[in-house]
CHARMM internal coordinates of N, CA and C (Angstrom, degrees):
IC EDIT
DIST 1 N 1 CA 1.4153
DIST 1 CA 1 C 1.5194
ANGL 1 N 1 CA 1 C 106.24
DIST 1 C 2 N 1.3466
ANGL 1 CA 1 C 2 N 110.52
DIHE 1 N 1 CA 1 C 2 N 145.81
DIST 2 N 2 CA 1.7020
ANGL 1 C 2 N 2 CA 125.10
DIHE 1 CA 1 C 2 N 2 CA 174.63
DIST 2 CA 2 C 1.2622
ANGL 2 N 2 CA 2 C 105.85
DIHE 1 C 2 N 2 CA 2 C -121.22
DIST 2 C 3 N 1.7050
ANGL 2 CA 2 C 3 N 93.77
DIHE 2 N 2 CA 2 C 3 N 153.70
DIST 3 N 3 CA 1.3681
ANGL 2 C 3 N 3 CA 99.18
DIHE 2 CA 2 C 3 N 3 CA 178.18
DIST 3 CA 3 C 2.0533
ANGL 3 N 3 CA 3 C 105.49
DIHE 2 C 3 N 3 CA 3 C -115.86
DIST 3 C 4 N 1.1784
ANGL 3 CA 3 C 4 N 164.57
DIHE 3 N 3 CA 3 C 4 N 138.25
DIST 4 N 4 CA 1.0428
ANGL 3 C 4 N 4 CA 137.06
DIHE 3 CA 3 C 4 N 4 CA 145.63
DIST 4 CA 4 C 1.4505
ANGL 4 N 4 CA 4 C 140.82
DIHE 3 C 4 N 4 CA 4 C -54.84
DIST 4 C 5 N 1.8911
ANGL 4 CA 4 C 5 N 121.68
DIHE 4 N 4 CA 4 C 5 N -25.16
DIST 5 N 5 CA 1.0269
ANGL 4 C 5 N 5 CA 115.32
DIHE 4 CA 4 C 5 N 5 CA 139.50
DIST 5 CA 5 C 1.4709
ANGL 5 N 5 CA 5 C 125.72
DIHE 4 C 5 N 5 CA 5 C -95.38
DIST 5 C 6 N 1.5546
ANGL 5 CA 5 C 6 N 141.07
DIHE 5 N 5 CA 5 C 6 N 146.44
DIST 6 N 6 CA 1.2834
ANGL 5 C 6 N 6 CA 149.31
DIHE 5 CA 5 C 6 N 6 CA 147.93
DIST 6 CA 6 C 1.2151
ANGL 6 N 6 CA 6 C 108.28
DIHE 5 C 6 N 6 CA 6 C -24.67
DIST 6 C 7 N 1.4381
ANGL 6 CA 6 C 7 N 109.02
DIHE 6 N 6 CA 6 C 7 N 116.60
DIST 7 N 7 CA 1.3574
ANGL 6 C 7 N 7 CA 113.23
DIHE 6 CA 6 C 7 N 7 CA 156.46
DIST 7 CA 7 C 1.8932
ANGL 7 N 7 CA 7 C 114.23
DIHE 6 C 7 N 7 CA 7 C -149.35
DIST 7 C 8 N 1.2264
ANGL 7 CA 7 C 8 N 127.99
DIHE 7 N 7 CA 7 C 8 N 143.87
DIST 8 N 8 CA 1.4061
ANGL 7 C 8 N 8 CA 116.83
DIHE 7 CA 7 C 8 N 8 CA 169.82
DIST 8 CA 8 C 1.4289
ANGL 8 N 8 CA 8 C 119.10
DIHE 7 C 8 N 8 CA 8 C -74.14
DIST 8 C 9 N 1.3094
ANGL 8 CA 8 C 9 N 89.98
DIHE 8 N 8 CA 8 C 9 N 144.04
DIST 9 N 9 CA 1.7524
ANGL 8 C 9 N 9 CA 98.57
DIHE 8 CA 8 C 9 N 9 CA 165.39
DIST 9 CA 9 C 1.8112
ANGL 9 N 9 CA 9 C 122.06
DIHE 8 C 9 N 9 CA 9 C -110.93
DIST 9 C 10 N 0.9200
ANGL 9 CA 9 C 10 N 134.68
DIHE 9 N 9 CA 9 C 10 N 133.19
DIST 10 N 10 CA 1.3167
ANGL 9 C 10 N 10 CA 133.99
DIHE 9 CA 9 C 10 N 10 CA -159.80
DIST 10 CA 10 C 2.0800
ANGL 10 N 10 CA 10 C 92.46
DIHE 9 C 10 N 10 CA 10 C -89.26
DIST 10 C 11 N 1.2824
ANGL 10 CA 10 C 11 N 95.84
DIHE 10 N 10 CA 10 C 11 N 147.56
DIST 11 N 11 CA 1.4108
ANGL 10 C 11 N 11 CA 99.68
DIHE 10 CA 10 C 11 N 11 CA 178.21
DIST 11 CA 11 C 1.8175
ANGL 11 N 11 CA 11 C 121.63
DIHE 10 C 11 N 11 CA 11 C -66.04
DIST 11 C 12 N 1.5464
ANGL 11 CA 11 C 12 N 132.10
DIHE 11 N 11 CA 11 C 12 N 119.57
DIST 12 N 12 CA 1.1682
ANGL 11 C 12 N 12 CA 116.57
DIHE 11 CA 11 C 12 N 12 CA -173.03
DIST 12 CA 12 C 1.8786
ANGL 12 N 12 CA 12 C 81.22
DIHE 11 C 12 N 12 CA 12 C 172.94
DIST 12 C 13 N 1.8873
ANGL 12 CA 12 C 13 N 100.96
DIHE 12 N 12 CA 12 C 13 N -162.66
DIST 13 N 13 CA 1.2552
ANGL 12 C 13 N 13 CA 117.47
DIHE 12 CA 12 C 13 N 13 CA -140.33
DIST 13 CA 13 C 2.0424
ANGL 13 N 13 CA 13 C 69.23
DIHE 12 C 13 N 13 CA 13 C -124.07
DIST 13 C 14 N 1.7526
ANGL 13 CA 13 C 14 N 94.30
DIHE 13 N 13 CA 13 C 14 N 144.92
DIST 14 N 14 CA 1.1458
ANGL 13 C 14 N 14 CA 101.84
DIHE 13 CA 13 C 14 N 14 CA -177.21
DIST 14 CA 14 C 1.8080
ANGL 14 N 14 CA 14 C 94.07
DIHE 13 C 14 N 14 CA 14 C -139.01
DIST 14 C 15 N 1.7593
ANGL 14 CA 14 C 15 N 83.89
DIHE 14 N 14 CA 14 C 15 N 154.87
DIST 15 N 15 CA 1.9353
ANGL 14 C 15 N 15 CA 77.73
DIHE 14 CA 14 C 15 N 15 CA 172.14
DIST 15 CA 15 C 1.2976
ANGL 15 N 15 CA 15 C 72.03
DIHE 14 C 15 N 15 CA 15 C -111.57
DIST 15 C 16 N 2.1231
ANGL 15 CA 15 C 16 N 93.23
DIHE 15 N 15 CA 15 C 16 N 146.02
DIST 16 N 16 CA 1.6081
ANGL 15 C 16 N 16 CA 115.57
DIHE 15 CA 15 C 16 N 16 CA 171.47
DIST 16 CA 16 C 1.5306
ANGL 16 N 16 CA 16 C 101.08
DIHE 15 C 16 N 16 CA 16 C -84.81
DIST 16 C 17 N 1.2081
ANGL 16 CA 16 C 17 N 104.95
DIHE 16 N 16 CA 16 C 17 N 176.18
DIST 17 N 17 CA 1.7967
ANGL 16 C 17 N 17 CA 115.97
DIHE 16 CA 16 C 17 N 17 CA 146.64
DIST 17 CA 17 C 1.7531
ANGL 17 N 17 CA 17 C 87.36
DIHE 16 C 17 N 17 CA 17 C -156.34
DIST 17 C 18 N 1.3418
ANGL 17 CA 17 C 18 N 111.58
DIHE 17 N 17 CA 17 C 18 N 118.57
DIST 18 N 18 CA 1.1947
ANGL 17 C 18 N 18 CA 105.19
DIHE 17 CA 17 C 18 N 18 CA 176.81
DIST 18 CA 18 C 1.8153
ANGL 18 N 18 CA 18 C 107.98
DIHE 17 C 18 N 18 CA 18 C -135.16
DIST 18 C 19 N 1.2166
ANGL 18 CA 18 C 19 N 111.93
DIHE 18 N 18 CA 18 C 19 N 173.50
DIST 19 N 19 CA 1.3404
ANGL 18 C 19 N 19 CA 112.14
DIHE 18 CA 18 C 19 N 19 CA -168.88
DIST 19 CA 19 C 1.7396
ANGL 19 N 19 CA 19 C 122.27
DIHE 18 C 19 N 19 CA 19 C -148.66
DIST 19 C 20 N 1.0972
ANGL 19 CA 19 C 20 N 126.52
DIHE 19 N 19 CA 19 C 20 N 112.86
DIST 20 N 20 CA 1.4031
ANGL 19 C 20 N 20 CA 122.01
DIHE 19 CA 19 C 20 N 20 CA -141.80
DIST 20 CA 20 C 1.9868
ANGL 20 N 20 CA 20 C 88.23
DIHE 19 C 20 N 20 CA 20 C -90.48
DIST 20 C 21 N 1.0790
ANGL 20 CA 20 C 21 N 106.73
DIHE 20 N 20 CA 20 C 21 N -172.14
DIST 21 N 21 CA 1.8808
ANGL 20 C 21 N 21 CA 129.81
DIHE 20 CA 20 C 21 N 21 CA -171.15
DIST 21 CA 21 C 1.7562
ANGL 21 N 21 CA 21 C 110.39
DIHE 20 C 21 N 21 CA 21 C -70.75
DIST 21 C 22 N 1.4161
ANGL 21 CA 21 C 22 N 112.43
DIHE 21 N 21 CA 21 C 22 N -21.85
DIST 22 N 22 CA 1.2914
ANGL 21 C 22 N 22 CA 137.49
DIHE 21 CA 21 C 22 N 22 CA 164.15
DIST 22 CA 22 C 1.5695
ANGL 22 N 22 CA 22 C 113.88
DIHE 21 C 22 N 22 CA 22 C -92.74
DIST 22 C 23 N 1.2062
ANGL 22 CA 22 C 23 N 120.77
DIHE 22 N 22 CA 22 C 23 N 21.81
DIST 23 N 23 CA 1.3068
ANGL 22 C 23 N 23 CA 106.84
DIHE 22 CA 22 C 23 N 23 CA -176.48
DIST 23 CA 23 C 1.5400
ANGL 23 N 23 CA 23 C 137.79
DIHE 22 C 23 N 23 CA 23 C 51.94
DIST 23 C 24 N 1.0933
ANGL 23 CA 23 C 24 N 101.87
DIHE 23 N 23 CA 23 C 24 N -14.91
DIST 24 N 24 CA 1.5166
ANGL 23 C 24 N 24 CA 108.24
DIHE 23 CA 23 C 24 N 24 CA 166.50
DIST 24 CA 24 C 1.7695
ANGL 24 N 24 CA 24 C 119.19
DIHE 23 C 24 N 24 CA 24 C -70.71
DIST 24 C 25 N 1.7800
ANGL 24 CA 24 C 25 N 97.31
DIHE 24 N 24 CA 24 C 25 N 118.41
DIST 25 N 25 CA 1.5325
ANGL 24 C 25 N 25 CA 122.13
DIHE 24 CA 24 C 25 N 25 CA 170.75
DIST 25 CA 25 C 1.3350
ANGL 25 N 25 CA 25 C 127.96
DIHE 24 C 25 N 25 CA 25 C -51.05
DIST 25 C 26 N 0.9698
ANGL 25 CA 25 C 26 N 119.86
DIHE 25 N 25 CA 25 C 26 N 110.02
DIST 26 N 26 CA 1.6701
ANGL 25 C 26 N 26 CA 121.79
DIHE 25 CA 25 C 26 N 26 CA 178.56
DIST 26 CA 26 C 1.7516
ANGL 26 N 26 CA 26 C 109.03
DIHE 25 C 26 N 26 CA 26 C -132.09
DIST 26 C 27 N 1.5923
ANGL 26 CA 26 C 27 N 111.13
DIHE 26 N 26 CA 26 C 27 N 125.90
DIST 27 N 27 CA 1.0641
ANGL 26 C 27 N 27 CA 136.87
DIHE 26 CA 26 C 27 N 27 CA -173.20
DIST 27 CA 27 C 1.3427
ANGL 27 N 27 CA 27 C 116.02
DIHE 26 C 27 N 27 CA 27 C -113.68
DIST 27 C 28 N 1.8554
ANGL 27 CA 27 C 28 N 120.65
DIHE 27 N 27 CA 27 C 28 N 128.47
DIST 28 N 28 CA 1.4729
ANGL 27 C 28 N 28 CA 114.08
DIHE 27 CA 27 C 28 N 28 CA 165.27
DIST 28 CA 28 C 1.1525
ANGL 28 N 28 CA 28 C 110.88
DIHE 27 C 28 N 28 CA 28 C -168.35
DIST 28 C 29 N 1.0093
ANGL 28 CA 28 C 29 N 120.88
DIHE 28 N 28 CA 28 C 29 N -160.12
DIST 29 N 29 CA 1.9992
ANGL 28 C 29 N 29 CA 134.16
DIHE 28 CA 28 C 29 N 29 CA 176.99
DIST 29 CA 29 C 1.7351
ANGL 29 N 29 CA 29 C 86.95
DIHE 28 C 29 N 29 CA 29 C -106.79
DIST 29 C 30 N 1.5437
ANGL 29 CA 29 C 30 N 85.78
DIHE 29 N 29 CA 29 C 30 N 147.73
DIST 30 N 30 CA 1.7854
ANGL 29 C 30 N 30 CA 89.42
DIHE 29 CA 29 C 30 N 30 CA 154.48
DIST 30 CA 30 C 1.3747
ANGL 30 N 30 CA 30 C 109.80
DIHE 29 C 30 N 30 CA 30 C -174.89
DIST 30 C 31 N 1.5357
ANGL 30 CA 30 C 31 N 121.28
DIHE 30 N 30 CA 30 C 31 N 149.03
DIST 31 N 31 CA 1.6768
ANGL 30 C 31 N 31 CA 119.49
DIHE 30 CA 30 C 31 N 31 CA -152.52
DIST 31 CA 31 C 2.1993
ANGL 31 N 31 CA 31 C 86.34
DIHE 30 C 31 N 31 CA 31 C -93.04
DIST 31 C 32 N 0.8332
ANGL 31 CA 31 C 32 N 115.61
DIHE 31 N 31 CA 31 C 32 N 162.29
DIST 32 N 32 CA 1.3506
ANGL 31 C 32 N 32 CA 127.96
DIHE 31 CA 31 C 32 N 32 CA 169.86
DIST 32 CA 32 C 1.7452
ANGL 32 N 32 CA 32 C 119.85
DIHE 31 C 32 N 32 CA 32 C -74.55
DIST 32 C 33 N 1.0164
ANGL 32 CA 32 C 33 N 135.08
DIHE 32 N 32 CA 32 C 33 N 93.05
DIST 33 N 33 CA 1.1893
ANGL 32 C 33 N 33 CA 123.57
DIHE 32 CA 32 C 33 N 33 CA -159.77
DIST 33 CA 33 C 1.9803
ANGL 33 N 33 CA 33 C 99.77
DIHE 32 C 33 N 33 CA 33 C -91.58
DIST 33 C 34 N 1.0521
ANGL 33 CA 33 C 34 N 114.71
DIHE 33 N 33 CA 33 C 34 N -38.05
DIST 34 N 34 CA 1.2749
ANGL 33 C 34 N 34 CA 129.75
DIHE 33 CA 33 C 34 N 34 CA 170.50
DIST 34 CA 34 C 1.2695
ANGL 34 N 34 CA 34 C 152.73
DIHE 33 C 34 N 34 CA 34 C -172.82
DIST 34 C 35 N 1.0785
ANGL 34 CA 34 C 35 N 140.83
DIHE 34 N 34 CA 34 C 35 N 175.21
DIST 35 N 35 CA 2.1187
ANGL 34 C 35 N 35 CA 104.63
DIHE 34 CA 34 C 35 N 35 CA -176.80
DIST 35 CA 35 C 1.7596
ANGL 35 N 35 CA 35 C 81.54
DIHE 34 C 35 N 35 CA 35 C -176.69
DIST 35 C 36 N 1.2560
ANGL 35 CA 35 C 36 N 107.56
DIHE 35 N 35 CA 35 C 36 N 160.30
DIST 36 N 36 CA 1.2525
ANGL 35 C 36 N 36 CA 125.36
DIHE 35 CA 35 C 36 N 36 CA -169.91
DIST 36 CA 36 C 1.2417
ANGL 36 N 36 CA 36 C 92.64
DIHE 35 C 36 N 36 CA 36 C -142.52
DIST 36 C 37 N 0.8991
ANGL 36 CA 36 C 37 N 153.15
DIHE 36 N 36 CA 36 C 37 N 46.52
DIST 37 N 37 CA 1.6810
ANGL 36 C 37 N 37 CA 162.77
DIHE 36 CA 36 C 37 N 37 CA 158.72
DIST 37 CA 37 C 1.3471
ANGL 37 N 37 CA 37 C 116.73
DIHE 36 C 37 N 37 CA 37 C 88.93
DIST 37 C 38 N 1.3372
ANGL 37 CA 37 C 38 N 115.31
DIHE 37 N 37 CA 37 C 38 N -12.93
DIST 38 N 38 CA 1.3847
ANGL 37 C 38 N 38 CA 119.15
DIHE 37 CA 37 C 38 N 38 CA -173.88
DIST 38 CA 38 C 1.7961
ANGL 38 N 38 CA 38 C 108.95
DIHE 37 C 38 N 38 CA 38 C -152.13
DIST 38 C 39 N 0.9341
ANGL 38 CA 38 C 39 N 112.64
DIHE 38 N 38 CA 38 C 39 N -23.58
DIST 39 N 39 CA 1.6118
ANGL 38 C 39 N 39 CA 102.87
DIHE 38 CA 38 C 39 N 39 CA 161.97
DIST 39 CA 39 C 2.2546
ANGL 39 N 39 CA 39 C 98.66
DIHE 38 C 39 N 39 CA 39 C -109.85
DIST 39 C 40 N 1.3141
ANGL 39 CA 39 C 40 N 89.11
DIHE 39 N 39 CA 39 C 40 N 165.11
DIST 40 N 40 CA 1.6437
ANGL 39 C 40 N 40 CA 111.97
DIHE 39 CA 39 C 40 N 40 CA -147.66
DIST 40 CA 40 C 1.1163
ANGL 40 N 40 CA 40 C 101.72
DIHE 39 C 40 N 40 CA 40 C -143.20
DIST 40 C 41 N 1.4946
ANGL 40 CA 40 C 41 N 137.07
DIHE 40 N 40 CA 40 C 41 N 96.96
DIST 41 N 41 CA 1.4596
ANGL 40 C 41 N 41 CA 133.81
DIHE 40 CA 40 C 41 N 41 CA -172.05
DIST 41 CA 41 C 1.7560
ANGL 41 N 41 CA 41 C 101.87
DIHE 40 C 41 N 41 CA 41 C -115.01
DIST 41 C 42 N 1.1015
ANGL 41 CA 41 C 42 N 107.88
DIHE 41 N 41 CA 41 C 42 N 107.89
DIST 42 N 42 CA 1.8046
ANGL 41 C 42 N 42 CA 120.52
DIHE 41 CA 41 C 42 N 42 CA 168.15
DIST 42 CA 42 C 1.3322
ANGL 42 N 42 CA 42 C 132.79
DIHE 41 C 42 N 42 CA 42 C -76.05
DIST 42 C 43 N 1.4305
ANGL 42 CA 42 C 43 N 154.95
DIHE 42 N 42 CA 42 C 43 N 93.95
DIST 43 N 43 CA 1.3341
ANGL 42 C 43 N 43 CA 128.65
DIHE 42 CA 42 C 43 N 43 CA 163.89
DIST 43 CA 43 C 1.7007
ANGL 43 N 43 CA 43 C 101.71
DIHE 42 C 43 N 43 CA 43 C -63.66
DIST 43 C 44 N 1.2985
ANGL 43 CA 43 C 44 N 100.08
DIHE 43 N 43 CA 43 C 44 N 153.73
DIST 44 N 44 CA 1.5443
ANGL 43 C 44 N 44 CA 117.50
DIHE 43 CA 43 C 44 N 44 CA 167.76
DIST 44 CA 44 C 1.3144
ANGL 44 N 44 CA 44 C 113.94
DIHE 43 C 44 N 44 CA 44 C -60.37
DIST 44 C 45 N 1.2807
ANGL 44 CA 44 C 45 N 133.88
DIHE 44 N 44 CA 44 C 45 N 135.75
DIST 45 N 45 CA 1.1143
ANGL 44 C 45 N 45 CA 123.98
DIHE 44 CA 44 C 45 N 45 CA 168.28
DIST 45 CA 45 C 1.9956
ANGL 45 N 45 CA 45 C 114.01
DIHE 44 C 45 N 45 CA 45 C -148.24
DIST 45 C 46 N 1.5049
ANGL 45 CA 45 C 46 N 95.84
DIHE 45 N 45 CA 45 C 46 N 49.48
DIST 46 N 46 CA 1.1240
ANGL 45 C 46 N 46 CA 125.73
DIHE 45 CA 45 C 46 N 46 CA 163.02
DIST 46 CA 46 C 0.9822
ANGL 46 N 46 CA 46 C 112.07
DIHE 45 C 46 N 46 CA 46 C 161.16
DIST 46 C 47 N 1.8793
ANGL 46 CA 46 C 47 N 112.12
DIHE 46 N 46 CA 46 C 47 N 170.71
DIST 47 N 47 CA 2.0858
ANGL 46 C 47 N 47 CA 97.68
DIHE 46 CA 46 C 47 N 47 CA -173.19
DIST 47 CA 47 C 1.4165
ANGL 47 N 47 CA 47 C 102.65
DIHE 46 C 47 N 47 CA 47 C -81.80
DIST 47 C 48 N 1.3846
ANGL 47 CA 47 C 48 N 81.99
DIHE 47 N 47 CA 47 C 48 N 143.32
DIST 48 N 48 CA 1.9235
ANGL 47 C 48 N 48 CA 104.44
DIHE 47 CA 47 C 48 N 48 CA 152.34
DIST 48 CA 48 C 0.9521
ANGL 48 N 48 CA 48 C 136.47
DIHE 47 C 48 N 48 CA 48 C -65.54
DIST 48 C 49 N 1.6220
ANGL 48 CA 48 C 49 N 113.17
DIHE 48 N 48 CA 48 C 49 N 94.49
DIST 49 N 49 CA 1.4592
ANGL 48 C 49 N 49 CA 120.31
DIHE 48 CA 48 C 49 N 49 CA 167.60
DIST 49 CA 49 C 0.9387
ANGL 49 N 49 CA 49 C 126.91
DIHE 48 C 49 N 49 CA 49 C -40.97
DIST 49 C 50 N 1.9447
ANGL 49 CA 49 C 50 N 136.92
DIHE 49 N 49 CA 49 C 50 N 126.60
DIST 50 N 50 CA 1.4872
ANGL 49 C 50 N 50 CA 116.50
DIHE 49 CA 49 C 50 N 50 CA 171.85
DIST 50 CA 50 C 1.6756
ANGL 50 N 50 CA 50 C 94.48
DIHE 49 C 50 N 50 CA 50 C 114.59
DIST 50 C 51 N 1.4198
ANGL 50 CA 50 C 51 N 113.27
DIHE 50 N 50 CA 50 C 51 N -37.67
DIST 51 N 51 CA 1.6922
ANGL 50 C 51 N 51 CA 105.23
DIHE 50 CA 50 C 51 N 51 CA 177.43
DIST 51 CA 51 C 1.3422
ANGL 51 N 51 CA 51 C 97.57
DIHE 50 C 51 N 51 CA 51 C -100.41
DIST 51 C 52 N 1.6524
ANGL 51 CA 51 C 52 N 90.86
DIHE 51 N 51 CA 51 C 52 N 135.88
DIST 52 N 52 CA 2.2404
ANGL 51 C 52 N 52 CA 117.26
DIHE 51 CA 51 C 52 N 52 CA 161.71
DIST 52 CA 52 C 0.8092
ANGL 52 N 52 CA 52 C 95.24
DIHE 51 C 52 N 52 CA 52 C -72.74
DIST 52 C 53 N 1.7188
ANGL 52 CA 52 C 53 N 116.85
DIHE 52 N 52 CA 52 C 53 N 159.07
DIST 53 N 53 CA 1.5801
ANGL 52 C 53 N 53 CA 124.69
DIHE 52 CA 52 C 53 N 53 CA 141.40
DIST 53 CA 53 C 1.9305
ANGL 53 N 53 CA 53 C 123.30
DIHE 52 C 53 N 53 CA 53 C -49.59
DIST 53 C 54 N 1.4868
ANGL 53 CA 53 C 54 N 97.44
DIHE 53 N 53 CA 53 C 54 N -9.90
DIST 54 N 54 CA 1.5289
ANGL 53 C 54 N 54 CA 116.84
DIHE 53 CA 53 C 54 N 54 CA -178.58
DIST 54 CA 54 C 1.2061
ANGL 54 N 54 CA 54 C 102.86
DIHE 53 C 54 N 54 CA 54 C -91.42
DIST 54 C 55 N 0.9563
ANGL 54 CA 54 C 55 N 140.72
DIHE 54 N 54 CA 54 C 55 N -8.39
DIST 55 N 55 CA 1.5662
ANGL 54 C 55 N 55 CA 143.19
DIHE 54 CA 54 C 55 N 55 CA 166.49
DIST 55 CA 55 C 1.3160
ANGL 55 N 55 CA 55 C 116.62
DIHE 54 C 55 N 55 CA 55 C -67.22
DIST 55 C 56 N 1.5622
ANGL 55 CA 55 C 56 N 119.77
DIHE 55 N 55 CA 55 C 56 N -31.61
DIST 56 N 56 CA 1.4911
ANGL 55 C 56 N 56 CA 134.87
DIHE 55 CA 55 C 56 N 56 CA -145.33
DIST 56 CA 56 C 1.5895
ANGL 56 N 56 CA 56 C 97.69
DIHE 55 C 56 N 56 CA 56 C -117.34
DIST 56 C 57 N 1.3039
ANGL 56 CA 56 C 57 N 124.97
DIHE 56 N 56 CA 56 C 57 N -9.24
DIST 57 N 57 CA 1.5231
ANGL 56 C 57 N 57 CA 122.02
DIHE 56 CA 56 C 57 N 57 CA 171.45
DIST 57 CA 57 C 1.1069
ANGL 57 N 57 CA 57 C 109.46
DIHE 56 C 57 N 57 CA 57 C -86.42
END
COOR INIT
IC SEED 1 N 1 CA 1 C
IC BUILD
C-alpha cells in the first residue's frame, strides 16, 4: 500500500478496506510489517474479503 502524502504509522494490527485499479473491494486485518512514510507493507492477519480462490491462479 502507498500513501501520496508522508505520514507515520505506529506499529500494531490495522483493519484494511482497500481497493485495487479495477475497483474491486477487498477487506481484512493486517499487522504492520513496515512503512517509511509512504510505502506500507502488511502481513495478513485474517482472510480477505473480496478475494476468490480464482484470483490466486
Amino acid at each position: 500500500m502507498s500513501s501520496q502524502e508522508p505520514f507515520r504509522l505506529e506499529q500494531g494490527v490495522f483493519d484494511l478496506d482497500l481497493r485495487d485499479a479495477d475497483g474491486r473491494e477487498f477487506a481484512g486485518s493486517g499487522v504492520l510489517v513496515r512503512s517509511d512514510g509512504t510505502s506500507h507493507v502488511f502481513r495478513g492477519g485474517s482472510d480477505l474479503e473480496g478475494l476468490a480462490t480464482d484470483d490466486l491462479a
